[in-house]
C-alpha positions in Angstrom: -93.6 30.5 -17.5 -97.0 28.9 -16.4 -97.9 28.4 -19.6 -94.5 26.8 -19.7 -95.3 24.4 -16.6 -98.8 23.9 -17.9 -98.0 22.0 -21.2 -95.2 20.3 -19.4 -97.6 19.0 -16.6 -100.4 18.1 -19.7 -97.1 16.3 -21.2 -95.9 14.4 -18.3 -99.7 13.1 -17.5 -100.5 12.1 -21.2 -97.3 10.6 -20.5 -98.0 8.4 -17.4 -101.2 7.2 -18.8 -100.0 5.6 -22.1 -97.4 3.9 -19.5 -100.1 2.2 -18.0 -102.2 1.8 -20.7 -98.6 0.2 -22.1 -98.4 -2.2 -18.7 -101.5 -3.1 -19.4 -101.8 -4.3 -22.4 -98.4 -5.9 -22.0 -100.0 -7.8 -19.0 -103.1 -8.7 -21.3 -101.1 -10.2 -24.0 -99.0 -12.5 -21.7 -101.9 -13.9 -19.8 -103.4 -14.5 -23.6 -100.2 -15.8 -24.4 -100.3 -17.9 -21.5 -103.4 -19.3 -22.1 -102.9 -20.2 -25.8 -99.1 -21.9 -24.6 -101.3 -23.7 -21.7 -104.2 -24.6 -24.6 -100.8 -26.0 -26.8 -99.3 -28.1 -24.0 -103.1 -29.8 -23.3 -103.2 -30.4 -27.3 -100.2 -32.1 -27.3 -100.9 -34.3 -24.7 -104.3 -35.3 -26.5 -102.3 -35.9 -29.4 -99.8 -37.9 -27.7 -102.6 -39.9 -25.9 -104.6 -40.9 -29.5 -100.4 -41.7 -31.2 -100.3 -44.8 -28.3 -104.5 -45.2 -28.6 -103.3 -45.9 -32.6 -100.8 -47.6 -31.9 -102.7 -50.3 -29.8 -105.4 -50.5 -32.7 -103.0 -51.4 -35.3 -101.5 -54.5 -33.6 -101.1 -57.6 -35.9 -103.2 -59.6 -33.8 -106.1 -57.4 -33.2 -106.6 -57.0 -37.0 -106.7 -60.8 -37.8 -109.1 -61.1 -35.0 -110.8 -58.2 -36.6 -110.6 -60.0 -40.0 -111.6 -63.3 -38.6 -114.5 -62.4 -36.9 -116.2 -59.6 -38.6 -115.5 -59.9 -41.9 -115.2 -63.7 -41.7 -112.0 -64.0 -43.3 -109.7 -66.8 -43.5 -106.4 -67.6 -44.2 -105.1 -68.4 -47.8 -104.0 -71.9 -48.4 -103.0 -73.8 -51.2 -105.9 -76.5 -51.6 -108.6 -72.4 -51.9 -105.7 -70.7 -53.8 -106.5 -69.9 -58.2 -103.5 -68.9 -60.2 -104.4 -67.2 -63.4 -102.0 -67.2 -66.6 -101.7 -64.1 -68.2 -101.3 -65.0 -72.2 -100.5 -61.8 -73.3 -103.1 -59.6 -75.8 -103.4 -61.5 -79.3 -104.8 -59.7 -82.0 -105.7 -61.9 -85.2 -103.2 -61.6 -88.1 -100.2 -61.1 -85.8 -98.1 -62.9 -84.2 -97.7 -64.2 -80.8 
């Protein structure tokens, strides 16, 4: 009988301690879960933030500004504009 009681108390202790090794692990992988969730909702934001940042850079205006002044562009206009005719690839002996 107190062999009995012996393996039963050995049982119930193993017992208690992988419940609270259980509790705290579970405890460890939410706070890392809440970190990474926390970590997700900051990277979005950044994300969000550099969308609008694009956004602004990509206005019409700001690239012929861009275009005007550093690369010294200009607009085309008739009187600077050269057409090129394409004749076609002639070999000699055939015909066109």
């Amino acid at each position: 009988m107190i062999r009995l009681n012996l393996v039963l108390l050995v049982a119930i202790v193993l017992s208690a301690l992988y419940l609270v090794h259980s509790q705290y692990e579970s405890r460890r992988l939410f706070m890392a879960l809440d970190r990474a969730q926390a970590e997700a909702r900051k990277i979005e934001v950044e994300h969000d933030r550099l969308q609008v940042e694009k956004r602004a850079q990509a206005t019409p205006l700001r690239i012929d500004k861009l275009a005007r002044n550093q690369l010294q562009m200009r607009t085309a206009t008739p009187a600077i504009t050269q057409y090129v005719q394409y004749k076609g690839d002639t070999v000699e002996g055939s015909q066109p």
